[in-house]
N, C-alpha and C positions, 0 to 999 in steps of 0.2 A: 504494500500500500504506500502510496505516497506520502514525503512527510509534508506539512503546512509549508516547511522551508522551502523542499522544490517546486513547490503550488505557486508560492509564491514569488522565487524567483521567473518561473515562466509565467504568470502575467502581467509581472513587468518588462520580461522580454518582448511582449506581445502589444504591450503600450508603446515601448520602446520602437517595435515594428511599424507602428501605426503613428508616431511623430509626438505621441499625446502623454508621454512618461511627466507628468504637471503634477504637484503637491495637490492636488486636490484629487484624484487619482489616487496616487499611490497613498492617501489615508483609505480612501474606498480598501485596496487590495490589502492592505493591515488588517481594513474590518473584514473583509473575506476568511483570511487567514485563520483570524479569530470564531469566525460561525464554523470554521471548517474544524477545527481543536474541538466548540461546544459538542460540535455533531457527530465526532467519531467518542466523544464518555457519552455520549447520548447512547448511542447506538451499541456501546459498548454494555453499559447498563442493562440494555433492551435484552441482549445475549443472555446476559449474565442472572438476570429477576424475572424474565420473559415480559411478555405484553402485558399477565395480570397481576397487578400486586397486592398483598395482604395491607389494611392500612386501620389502622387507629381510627375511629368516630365517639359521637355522643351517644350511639347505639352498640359502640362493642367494634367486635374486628371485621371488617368486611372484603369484600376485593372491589380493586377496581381497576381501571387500565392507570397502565405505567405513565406517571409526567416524563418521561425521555422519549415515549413517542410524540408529545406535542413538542417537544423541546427538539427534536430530531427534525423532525415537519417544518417549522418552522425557521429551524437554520438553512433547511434548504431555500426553501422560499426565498431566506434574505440574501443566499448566496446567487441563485438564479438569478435576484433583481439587483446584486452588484454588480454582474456578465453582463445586462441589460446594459445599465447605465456607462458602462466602461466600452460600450458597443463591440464587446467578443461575442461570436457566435462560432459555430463549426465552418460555417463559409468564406470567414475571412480570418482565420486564425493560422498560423505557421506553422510547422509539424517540427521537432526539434532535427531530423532526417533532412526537411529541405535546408533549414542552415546550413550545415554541415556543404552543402552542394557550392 
């Protein structure tokens, strides 16, 4: 799996590609970084306590689904709508193979 570190050196490569590597920018891809760390103990949790978990109420123990799937859900989300706004898509991204070229 990839770490956040080489995530995130390529899509400053990829800003870099596109003219646009601007401080306003590369705070976006820190924040990437960062949802990408939340999303893999998210998902790591998810593994590790499954989807339902056991939890404490005013009525005693019950189940219920795990908070690392919304936590998980919604790092995606934010990491899809920082690709948005950084305008990466599959179409116009560099493949680390064609640099090399």
């Amino acid at each position: 799996m990839a770490s956040s570190k080489s995530i995130k050196e390529s899509l400053i490569k990829q800003l870099e590609n596109k003219g646009a590597n601007v401080d306003h920018f590369l705070i976006l891809i820190d924040d990437y970084a960062n949802y990408y760390e939340r999303e893999k103990i998210a998902q790591k949790d998810i593994k590790a306590r499954g989807h339902i978990v056991k939890a404490r109420s005013s009525s005693g123990i019950i189940e219920k689904e795990n908070p690392s799937i919304k936590t998980a859900i919604n790092c995606n989300k934010q990491k899809l709508a920082i690709l948005k706004q950084l305008g990466l898509t599959v179409e116009n991204t560099v493949s680390d193979e064609d640099d090399e070229l």
